[in-house]
N, C-alpha and C positions, 0 to 999 in steps of 0.2 A: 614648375611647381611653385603656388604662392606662398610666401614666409607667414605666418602668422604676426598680426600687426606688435611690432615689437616697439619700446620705449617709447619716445616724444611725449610724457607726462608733464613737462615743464610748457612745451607749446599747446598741449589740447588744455590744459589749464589758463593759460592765458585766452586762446578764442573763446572759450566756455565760458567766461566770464564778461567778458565784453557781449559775448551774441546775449548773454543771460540778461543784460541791461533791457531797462521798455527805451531807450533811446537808439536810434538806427544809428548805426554806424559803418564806419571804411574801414577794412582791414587787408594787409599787405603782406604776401608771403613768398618769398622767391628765394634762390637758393640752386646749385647746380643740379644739371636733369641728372636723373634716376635715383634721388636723395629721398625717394616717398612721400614730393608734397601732395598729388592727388591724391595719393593712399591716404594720407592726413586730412583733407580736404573729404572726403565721400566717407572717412569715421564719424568726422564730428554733424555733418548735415544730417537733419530729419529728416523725414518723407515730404515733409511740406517746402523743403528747400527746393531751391532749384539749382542746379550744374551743370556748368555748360564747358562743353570742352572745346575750345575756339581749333580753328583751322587755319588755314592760306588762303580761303577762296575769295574770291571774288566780294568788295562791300554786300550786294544784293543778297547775294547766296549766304552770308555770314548771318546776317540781318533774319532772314527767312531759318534758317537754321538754329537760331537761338529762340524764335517765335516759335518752333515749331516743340522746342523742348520746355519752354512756359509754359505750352498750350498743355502738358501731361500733368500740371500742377493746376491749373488757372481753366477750366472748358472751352473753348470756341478762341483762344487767344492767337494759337499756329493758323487758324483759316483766315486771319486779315493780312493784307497787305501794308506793310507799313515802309514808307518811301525814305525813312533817315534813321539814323539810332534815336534822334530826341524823339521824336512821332514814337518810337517803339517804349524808350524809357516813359515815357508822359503815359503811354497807356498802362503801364506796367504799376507804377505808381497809384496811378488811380482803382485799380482792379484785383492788387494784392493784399493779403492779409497784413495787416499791422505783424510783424516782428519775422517775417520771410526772411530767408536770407539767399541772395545771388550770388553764386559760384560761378566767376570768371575765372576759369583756366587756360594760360597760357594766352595771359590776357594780352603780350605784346605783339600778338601776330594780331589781332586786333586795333590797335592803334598802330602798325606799319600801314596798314588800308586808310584808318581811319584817325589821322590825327586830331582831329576835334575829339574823339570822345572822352579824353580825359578831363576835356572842358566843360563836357556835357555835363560828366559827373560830378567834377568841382560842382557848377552850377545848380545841380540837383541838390547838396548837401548845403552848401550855403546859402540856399535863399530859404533851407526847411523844407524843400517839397518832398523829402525824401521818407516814405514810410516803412525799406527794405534794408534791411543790412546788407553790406555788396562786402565781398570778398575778390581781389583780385591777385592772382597766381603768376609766375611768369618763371623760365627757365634761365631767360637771358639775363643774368646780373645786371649788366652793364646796360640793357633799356630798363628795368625795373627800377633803378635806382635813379636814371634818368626822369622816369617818370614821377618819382616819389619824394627820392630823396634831394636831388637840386635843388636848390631854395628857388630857383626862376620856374619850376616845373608847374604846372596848376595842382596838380594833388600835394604839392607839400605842406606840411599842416596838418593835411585833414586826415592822417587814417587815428586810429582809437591805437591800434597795434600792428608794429612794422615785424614779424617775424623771418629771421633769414634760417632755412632748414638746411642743418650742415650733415655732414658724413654720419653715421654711429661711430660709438667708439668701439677699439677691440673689442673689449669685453663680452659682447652682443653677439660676434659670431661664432662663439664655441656653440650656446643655444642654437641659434638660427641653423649649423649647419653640423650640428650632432657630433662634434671633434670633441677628442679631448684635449687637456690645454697647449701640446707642445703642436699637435695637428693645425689649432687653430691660428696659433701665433704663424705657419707657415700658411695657411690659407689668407690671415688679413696680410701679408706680407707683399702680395699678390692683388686680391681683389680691395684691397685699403675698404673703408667704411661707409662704402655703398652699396644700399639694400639689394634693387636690382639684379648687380652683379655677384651678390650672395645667392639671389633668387636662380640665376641662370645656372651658377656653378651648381646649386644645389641636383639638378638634373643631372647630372656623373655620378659614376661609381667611384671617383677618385678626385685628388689635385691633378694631375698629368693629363688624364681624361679632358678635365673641363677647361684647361689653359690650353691644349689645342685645337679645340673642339672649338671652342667661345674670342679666342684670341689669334692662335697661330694663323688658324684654316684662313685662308684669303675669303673664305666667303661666311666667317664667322660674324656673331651678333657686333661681337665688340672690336672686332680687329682695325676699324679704323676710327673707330671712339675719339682718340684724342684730338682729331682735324676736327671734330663736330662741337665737342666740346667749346674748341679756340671759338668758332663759324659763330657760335652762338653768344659770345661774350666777346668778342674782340673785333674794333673795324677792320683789320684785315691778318690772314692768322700765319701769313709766312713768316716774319720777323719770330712771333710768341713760339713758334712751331721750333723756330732755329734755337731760342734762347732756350727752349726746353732743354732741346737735343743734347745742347753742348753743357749744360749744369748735370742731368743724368750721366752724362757721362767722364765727369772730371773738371770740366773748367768751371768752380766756381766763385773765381775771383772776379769782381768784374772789371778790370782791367783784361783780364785771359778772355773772358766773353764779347768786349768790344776787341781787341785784337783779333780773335777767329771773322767775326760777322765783317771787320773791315770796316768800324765806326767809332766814333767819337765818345769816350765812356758818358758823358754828359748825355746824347741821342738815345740812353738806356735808361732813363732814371724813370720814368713814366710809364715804359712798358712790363721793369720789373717790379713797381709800385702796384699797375694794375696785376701781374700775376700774382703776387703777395694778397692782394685784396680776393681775386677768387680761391686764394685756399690752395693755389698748385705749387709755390715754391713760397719758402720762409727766408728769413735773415739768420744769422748765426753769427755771436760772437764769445771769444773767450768769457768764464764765468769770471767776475769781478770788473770787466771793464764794460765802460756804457756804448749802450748801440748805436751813439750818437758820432761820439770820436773815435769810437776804436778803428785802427788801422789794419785789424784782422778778422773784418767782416767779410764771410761768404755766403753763399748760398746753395741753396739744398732743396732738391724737388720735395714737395713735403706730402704729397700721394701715391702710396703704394703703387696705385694700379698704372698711372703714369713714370714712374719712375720702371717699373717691370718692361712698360709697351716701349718704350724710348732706349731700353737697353736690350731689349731681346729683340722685339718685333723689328722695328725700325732699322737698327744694320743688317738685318737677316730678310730686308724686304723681298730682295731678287731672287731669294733661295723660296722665300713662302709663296712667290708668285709664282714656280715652278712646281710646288704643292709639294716640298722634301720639308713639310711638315715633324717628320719624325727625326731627320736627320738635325734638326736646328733645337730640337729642342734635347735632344742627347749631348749635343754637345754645347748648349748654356746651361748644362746642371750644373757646373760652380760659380757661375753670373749668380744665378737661382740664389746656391746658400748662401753668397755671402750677400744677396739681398736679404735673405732674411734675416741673417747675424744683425746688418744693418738696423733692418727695422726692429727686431728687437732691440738693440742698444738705445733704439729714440725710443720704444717704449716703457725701457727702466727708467728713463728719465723722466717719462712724462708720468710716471707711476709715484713715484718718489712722495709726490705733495697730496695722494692718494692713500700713502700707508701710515700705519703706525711701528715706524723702524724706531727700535730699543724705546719706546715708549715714549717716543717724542715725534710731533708734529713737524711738518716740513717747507719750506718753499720750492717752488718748482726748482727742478736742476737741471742744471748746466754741463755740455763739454768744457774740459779746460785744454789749451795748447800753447804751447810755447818754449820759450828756453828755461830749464829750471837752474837753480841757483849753483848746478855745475858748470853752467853754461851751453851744457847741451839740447838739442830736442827734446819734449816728450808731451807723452798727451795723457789725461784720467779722462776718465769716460763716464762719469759721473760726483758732481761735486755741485750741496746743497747748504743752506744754511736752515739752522731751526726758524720758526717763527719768533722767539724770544730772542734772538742770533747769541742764543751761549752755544751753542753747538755746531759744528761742521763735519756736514760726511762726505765721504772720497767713497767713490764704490769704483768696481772694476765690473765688466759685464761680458760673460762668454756664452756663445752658443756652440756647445761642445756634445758629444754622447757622454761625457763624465769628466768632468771639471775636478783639476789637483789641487785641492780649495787650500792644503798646504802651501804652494808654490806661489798660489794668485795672490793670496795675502800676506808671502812675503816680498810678492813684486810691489803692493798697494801699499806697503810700509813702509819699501824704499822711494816711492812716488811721494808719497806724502811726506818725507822729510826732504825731500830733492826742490817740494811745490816754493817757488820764491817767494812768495804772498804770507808768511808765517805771521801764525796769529795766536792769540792767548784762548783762541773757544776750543773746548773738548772736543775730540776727532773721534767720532764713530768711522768705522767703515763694514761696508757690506758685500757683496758679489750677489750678483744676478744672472743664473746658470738653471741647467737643469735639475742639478741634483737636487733630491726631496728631502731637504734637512733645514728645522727652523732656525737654532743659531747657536754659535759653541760659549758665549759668552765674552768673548773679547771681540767678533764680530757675527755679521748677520748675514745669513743666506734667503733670498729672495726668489721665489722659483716661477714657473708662467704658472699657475693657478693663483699664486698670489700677485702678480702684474694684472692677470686679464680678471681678477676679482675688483682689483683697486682700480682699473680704469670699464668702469661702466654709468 
């Protein structure tokens, strides 16, 4: 069942504007597969555009293939023979309408065949021949960026607008998949903020349904998703595949990560740099110290839906390959919740610079952890500064069926005077739970309809 095309007004505003120009232009949009760049790409095109959606085959067949798809815009264009892409581009140029625009999708299986063509189309652009807007798409991060963004690449420079199309945010799936807000927050918990995989769940009667239906079944859509993923952006995906595994599931120091794999923590810095870069694991450090010297950086898969496959699917492989489907997922139902406790607590935080808590604006926030001024352990689980920094708020964050907001705010009391960083700005605090209560007046309750309002 397909979603109705939901949000990305800040990207079709940006192409819309540039395609609206009388000057031809390049334009660059990539982003991980099933993010809805075609779905973006086939809203904003005319009928007079042209889109092509590149394959694997063979240069000739590619060649003949994209002629063949001009030829439904352009008459008699798919009946020639054209023996190279410039012989193709050259006619194209000449035979097109002034303000066309070319839709290269999944343009870097096209330059694996054919590495001149980005030379082609350098060349096309900077000598003026060019009377077509070109757009080119691509799944693979790591060749798109190659191709665009390297300063030694031949297209750097030249596009109008580089767009990279990221996740939705929660907010987007309560609409898209008819939940209400505590349903949803356990649906993004799960499929994180890829349409796609909204699309596919939406076809179930339920969550349980469509996680093993789409994920557990050995022969489901997405059950080995995340090797395709790596395939797609990584030159080789065992190391990324290991470094997943072992940060899902606990080690995320990276001293404990090069210790498991048997390497040198130096032989990591570059592969957890490029995960960082594709969106699948972040940095994390205590709030108030810098991410540069702090000594209590870890890391944390930072997508739902890989962080779910990497703790359910992945140890439970032997048992899914035996199709005891039913059996694995009975017994990860407290993996489950307190994945999504999890992810709710990163989504209070990431809420926070979203709301208007006690009438004050906020910057993003932060976990804090450490020893506090009694010397021992502890951790808040949400702590912000205002943007005028007179103010600092401590929140506590439960996912509970009914939250002792008595007890939590007298534990947030003792945290907050325990926190060793004491400072003269006024301490709001709030909790972020299910219960349906706006706020008692000495603090503030937060609930998912107002998280997944404030993150959209």
């Amino acid at each position: 069942m397909r979603l109705h095309f939901m949000n990305r007004t800040k990207e079709i505003a940006k192409l819309k504007r540039v395609l609206a120009s009388l000057d031809p232009s390049l334009l660059v949009i990539y982003g991980r597969r099933r993010c809805g760049k075609s779905t973006l790409l086939q809203h904003i095109a005319k009928k007079t555009d042209i889109y092509f959606l590149a394959d694997q085959q063979e240069v000739p067949l590619q060649i003949q293939s994209i002629a063949m798809e001009i030829g439904r815009t352009i008459p008699g264009f798919g009946q020639v023979n054209y023996p190279s892409w410039e012989v193709l581009f050259s006619a194209l140029q000449r035979q097109a309408e002034s303000g066309t625009t070319l839709i290269l999708d999944e343009f870097p299986y096209l330059a694996q065949k054919s590495s001149e063509l980005p030379s082609i189309i350098q060349k096309l652009i900077d000598t003026q021949q060019n009377r077509t807007n070109i757009i080119i798409c691509g799944s693979s991060q790591r060749m798109m960026q190659g191709l665009v963004l390297d300063a030694s690449a031949p297209l750097y420079g030249r596009a109008a607008e580089i767009i990279k199309v990221r996740p939705l945010e929660p907010g987007w799936i309560k609409e898209a998949l008819t939940l209400n807000s505590i349903e949803a927050i356990e649906a993004y918990s799960v499929w994180g903020g890829v349409p796609r995989y909204w699309e596919l769940a939406k076809n179930y009667g339920n969550q349980e349904e469509a996680c093993k239906e789409i994920v557990l079944d050995r022969d489901g859509v997405l059950h080995n998703e995340p090797m395709r993923l790596l395939l797609d952006n990584m030159r080789g995906a065992s190391q990324p595949h290991s470094v997943l595994s072992l940060i899902a599931n606990g080690s995320n120091r990276l001293s404990e990560i090069a210790g498991r794999l048997g390497k040198p923590a130096t032989s990591l810095t570059r592969p957890l740099a490029n995960l960082i870069e594709l969106g699948y694991i972040r940095r994390d450090h205590p709030f108030g110290e810098s991410p540069r010297s702090s000594k209590k950086t870890i890391y944390r898969l930072e997508d739902p839906f890989l962080l779910f496959w990497y703790r359910i699917v992945l140890p439970n492989h032997s048992l899914l390959e035996r199709n005891l489907v039913d059996a694995v997922y009975a017994e990860s139902q407290n993996r489950i919740k307190a994945q999504t406790a999890e992810i709710w607590e990163e989504m209070a935080r990431k809420s926070t610079a979203h709301l208007n808590i006690a009438d004050i604006r906020w910057k993003p926030a932060q976990r804090w952890w450490g020893h506090g001024r009694d010397g021992k352990n502890m951790e808040i689980d949400v702590i912000a500064e205002s943007l005028d920094n007179k103010f600092l708020l401590f929140g506590e964050v439960k996912w509970e069926e009914k939250t002792n907001i008595k007890a939590t705010i007298s534990k947030l009391t003792k945290s907050v005077a325990n926190f060793p960083n004491q400072t003269e700005q006024k301490i709001i605090m709030a909790v972020w739970c299910k219960n349906n209560k706006i706020k008692n007046g000495e603090y503030w309750i937060i609930n998912p309809r107002d998280v997944l309002s404030g993150l959209k």
